[in-house]
Backbone bond lengths (Angstrom), bond angles and torsions (degrees), N, CA, C in turn:
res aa  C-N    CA-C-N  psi(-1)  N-CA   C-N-CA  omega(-1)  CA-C   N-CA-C  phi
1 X - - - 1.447 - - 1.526 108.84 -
2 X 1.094 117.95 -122.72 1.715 125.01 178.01 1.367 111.73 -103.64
3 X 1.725 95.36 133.73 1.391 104.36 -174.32 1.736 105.74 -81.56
4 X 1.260 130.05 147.45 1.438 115.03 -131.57 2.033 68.03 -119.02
5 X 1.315 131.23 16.23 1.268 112.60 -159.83 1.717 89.47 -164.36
6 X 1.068 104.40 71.60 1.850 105.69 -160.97 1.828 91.62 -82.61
7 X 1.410 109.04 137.91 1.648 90.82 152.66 1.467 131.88 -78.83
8 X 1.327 116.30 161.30 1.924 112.66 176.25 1.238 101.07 -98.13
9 X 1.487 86.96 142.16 1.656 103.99 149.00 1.291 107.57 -113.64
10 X 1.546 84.10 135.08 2.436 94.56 152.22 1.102 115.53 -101.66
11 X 1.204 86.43 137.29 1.733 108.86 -162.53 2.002 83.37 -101.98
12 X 1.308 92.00 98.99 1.815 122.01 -174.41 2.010 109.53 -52.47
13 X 1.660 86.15 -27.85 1.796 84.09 -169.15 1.349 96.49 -88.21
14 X 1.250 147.41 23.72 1.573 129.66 -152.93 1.843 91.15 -158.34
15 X 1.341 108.41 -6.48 1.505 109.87 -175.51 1.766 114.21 -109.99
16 X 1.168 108.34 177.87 1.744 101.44 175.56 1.909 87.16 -89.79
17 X 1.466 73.58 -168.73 1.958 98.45 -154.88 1.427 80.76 -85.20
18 X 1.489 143.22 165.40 1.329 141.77 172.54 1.918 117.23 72.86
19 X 1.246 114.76 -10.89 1.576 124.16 -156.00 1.796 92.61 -70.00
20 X 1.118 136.10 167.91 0.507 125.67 -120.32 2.234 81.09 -174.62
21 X 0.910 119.21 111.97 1.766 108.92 172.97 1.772 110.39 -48.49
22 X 1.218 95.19 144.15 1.352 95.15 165.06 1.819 118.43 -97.48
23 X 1.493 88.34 143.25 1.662 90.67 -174.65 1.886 123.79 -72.47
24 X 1.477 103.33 143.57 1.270 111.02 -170.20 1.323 115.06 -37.71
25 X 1.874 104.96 -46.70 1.534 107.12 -167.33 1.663 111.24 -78.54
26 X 1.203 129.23 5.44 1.549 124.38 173.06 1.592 109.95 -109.91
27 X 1.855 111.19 -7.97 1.465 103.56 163.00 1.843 104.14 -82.00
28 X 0.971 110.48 -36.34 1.677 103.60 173.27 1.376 137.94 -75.50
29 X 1.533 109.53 -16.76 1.218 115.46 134.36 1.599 135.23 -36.90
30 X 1.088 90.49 -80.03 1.816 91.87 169.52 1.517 117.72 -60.38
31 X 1.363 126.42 -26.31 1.594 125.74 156.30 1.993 108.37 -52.72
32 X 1.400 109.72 -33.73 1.622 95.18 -167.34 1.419 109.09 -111.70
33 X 1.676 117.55 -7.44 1.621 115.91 154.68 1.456 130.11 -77.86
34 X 1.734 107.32 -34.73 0.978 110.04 -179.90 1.900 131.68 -42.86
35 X 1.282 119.37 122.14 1.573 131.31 176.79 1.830 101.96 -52.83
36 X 1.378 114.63 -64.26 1.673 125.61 -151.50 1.186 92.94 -113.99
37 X 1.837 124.71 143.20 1.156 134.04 154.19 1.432 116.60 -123.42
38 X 1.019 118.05 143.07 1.839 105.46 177.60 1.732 90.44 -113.55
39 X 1.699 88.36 141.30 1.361 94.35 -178.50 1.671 105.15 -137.53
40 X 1.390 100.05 134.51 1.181 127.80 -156.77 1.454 110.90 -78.84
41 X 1.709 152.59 102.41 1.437 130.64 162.83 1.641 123.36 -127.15
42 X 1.221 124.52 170.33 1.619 126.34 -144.33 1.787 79.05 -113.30
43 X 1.661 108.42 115.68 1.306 106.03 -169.58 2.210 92.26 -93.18
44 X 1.207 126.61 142.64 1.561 141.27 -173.22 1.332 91.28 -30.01
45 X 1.234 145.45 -124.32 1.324 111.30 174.72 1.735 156.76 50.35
46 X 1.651 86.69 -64.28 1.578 96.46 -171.23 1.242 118.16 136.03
47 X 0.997 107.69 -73.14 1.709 146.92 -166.80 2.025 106.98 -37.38
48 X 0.856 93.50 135.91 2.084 84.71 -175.46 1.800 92.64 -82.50
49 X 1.385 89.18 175.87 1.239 98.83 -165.73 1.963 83.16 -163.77
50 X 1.437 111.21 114.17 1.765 120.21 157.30 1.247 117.38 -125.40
51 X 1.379 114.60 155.42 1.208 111.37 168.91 1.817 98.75 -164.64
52 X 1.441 98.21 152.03 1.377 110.00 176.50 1.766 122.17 -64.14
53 X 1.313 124.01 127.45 1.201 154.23 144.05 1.385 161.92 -101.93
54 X 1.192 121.42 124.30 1.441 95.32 164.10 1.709 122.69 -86.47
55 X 1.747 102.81 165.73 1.474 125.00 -175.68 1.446 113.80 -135.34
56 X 1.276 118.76 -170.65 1.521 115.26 -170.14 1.713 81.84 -154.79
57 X 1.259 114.92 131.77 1.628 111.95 149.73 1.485 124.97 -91.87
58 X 1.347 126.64 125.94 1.316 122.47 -161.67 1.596 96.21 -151.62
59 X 1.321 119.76 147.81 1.569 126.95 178.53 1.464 110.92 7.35
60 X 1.866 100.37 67.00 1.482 114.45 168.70 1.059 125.32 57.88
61 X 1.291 117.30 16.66 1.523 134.58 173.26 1.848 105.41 -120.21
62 X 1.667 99.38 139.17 1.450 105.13 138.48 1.369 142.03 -94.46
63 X 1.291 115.12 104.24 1.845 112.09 175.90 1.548 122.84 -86.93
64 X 1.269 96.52 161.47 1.399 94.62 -169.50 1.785 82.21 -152.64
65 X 1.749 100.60 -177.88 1.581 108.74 -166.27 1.591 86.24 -146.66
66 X 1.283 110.17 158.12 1.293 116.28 168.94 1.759 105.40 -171.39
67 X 1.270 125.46 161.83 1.300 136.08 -156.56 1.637 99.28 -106.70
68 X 1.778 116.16 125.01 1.080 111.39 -129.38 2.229 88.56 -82.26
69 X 1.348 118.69 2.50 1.265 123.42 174.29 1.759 104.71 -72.94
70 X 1.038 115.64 -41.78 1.678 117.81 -159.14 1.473 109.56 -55.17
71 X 1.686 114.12 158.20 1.497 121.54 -173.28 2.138 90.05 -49.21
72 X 1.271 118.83 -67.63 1.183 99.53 -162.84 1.569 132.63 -52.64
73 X 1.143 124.37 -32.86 1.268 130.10 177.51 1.927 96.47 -72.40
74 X 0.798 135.00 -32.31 1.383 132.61 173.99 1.458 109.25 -54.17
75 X 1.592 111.65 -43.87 1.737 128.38 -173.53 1.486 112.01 -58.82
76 X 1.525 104.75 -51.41 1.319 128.27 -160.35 1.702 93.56 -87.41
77 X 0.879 102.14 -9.42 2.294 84.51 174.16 1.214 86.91 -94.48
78 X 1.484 142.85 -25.46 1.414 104.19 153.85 1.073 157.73 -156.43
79 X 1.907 103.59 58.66 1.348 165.76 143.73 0.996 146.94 -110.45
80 X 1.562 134.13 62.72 1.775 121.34 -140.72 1.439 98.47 -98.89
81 X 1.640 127.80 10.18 1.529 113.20 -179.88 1.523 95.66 -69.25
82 X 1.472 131.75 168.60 1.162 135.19 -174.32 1.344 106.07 -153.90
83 X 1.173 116.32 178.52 1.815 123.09 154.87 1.890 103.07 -159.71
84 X 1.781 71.68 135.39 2.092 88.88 177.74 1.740 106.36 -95.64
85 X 1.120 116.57 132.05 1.228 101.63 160.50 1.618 116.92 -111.97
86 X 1.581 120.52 -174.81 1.274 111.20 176.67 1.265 96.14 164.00
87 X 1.844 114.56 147.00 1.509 120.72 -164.81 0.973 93.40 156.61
88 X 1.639 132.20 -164.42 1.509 106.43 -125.72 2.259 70.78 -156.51
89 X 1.214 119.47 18.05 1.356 126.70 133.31 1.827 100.96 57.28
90 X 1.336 92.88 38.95 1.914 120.67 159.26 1.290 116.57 -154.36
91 X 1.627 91.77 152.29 1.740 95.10 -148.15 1.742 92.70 -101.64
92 X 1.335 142.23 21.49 1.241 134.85 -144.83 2.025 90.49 -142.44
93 X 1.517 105.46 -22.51 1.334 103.47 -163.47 1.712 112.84 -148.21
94 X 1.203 140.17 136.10 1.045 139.67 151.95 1.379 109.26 126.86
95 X 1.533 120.65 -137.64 1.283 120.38 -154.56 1.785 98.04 -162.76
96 X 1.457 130.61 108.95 1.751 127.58 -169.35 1.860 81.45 -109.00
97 X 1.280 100.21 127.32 1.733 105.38 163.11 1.784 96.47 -126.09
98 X 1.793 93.09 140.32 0.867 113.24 -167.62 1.915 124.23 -124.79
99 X 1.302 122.31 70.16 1.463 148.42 -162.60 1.570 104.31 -51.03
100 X 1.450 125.92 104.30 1.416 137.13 158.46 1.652 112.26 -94.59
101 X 1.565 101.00 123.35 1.147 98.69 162.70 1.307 104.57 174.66
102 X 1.674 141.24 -149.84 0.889 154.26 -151.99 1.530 116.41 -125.67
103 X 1.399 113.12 122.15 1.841 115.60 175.92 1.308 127.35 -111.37
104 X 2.032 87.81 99.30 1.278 85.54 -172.84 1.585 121.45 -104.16
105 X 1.217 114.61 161.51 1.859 116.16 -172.83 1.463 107.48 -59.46
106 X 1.478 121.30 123.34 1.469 118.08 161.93 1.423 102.63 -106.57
107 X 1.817 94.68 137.00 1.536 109.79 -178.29 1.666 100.39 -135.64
108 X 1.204 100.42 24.02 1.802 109.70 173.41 1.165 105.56 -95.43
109 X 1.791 125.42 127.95 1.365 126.24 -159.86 1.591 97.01 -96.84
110 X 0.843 109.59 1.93 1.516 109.51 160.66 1.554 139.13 -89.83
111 X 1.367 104.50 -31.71 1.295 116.83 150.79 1.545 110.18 -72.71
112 X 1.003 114.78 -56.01 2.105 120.33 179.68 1.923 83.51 -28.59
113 X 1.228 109.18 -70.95 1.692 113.47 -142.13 1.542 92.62 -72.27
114 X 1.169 136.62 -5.98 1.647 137.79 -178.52 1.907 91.89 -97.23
115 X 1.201 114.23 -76.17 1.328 92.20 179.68 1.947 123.92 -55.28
116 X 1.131 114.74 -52.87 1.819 109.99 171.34 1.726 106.80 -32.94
117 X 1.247 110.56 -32.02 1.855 102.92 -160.09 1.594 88.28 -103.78
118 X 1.664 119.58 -20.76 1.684 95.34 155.77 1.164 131.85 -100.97
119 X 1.124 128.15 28.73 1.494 154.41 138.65 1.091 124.40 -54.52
120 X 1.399 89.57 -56.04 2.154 99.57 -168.04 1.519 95.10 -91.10
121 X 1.794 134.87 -7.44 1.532 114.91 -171.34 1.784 71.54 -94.16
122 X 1.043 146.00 -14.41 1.694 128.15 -136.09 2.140 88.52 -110.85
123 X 1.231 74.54 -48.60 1.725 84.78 -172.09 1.391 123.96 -83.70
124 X 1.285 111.80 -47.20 1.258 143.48 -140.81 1.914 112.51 17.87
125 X 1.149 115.14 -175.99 1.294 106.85 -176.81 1.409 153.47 -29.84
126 X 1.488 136.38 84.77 1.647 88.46 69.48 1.376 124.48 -101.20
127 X 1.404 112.58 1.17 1.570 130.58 162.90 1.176 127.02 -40.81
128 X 1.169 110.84 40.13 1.463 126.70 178.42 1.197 126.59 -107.03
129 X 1.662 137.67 98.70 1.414 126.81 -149.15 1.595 99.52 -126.67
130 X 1.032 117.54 150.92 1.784 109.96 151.93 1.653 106.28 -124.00
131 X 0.989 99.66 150.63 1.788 137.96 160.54 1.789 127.72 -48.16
132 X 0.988 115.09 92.98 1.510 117.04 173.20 1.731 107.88 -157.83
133 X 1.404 95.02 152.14 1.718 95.85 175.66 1.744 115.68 53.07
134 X 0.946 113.47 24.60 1.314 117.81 174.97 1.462 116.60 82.73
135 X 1.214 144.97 -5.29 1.244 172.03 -109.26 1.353 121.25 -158.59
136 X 1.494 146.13 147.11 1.530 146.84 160.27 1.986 90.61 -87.51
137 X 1.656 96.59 161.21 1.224 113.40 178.96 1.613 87.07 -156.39
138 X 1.684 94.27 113.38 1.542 100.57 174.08 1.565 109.59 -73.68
139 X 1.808 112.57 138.28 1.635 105.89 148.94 1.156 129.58 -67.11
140 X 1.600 123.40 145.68 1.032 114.35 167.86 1.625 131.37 108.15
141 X 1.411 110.47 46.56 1.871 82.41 -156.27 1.549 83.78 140.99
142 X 2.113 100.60 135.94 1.192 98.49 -171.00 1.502 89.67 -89.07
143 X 1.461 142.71 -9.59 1.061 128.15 -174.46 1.516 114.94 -75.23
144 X 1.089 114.49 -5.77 1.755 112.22 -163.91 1.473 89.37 -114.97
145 X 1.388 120.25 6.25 2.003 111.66 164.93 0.918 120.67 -37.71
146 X 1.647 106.21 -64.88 1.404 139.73 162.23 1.439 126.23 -4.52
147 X 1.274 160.07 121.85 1.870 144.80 177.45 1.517 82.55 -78.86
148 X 1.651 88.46 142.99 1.732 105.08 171.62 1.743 95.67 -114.09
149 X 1.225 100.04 166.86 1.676 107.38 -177.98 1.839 95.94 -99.08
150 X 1.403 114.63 147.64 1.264 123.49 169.36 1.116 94.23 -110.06
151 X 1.432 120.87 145.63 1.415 143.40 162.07 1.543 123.31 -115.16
152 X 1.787 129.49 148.90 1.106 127.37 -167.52 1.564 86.82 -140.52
153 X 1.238 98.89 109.45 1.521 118.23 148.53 1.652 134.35 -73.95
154 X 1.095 114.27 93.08 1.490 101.02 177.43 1.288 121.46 -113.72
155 X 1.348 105.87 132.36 1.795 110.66 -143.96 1.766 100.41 -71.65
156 X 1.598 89.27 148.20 1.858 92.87 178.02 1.277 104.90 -94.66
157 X 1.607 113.93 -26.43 1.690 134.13 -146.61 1.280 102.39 -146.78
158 X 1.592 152.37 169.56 1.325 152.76 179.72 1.574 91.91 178.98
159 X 1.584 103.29 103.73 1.478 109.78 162.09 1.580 116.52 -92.90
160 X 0.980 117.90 156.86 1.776 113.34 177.87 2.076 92.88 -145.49
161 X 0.760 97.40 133.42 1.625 144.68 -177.29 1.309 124.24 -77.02
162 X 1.484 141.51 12.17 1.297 134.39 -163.21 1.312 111.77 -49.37
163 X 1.749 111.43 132.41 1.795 102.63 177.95 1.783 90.77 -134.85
164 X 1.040 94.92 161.35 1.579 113.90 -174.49 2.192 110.75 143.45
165 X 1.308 78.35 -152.40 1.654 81.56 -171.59 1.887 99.60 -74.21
166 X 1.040 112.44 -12.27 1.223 109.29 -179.42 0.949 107.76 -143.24
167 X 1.609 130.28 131.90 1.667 122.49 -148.72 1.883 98.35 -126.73
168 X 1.124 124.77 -165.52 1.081 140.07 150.10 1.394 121.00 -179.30
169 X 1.629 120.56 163.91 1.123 121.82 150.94 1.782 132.78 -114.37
170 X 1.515 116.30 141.46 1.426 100.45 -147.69 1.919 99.07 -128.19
171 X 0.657 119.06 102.38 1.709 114.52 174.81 1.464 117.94 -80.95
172 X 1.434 87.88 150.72 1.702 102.72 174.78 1.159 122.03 -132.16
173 X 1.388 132.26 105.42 1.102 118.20 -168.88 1.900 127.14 -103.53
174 X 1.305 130.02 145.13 1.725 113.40 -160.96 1.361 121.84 -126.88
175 X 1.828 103.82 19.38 0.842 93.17 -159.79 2.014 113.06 158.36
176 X 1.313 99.05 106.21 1.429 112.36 -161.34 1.769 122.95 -38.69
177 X 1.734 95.10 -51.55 1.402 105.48 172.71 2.100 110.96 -72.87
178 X 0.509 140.38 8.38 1.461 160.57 -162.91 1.647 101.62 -119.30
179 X 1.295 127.30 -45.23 1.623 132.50 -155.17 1.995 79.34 -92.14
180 X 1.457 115.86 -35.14 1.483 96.24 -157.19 2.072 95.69 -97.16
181 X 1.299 111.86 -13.50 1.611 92.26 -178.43 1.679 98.56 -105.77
182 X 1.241 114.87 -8.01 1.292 97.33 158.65 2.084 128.13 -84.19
183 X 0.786 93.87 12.41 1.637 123.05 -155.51 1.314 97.29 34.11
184 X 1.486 142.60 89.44 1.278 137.95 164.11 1.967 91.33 -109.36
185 X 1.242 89.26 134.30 1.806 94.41 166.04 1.520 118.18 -114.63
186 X 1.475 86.55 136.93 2.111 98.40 -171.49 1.505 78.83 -72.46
């Protein structure tokens, strides 16, 4: 599955002179603090389709939830490659990592109850869901009656973004079938 300890590459043409890869454990950091993710999907058509979310990072995966009516869950029945982004949305400072891979449906109530309880420690309300039938059921709210779909992203690719006076770009790769449909080249 995912190597939980990928090495980086810097990609030398896209970085300053001296740069230096950035390390795995400070791109996953900002994957498991981060508040907002925008997540990227290929609507039947073609056409992209993003929109802002939250996610949870948990056993090398990003999850996310979405309501199984919305443009994205429409995309993903039938297109589930995706991309997460996330970074701290200034161009002078920080670090944007950017998650390729695949969203697939979790209907394991064990994962459900690991992501819902890192939701509600990450978010807390109104991010408050419980677990039944394979499904989240938000508290609170006639809109969250509804079962939402959870999704598990597990990255094929992980770009990271350094910006400041000295920039770089740093890849991660997790995974063979992932390097060839995302076309990333070692």
């Amino acid at each position: 599955m995912t190597n939980t300890n990928p090495l980086p590459e810097l990609e030398p043409r896209f970085s300053s002179d001296g740069a230096t890869p950035t390390a795995w454990a400070e791109a996953r950091e900002i994957l498991e603090k981060a508040e907002v993710y925008w997540l990227t999907t290929v609507r039947p058509d073609g056409r992209p389709h993003v929109t802002p979310l939250i996610a949870a990072w948990i056993d090398d995966a990003l999850y996310v939830v979405t309501g199984p009516d919305e443009r994205k869950a429409k995309n993903l029945a039938h297109n589930p490659n995706v991309v997460l982004t996330t970074g701290n949305n200034a161009i002078g400072d920080g670090l944007d990592v950017v998650v390729a891979g695949e969203a697939v449906p979790v209907c394991d109530e064990v994962k459900l109850r690991r992501f819902a309880d890192a939701l509600a420690t990450k978010y807390g309300p109104p991010f408050i869901f419980t677990v039944r039938d394979g499904a989240f059921y938000g508290v609170g709210g006639e809109i969250y009656e509804r079962p939402r779909l959870a999704l598990e992203v597990a990255p094929a690719a992980v770009f990271g973004f350094r910006k400041g006076t000295s920039f770089s770009q740093t890849r991660w790769l997790f995974e063979d079938a992932g390097v060839r449909r995302f076309n990333v080249r070692r």
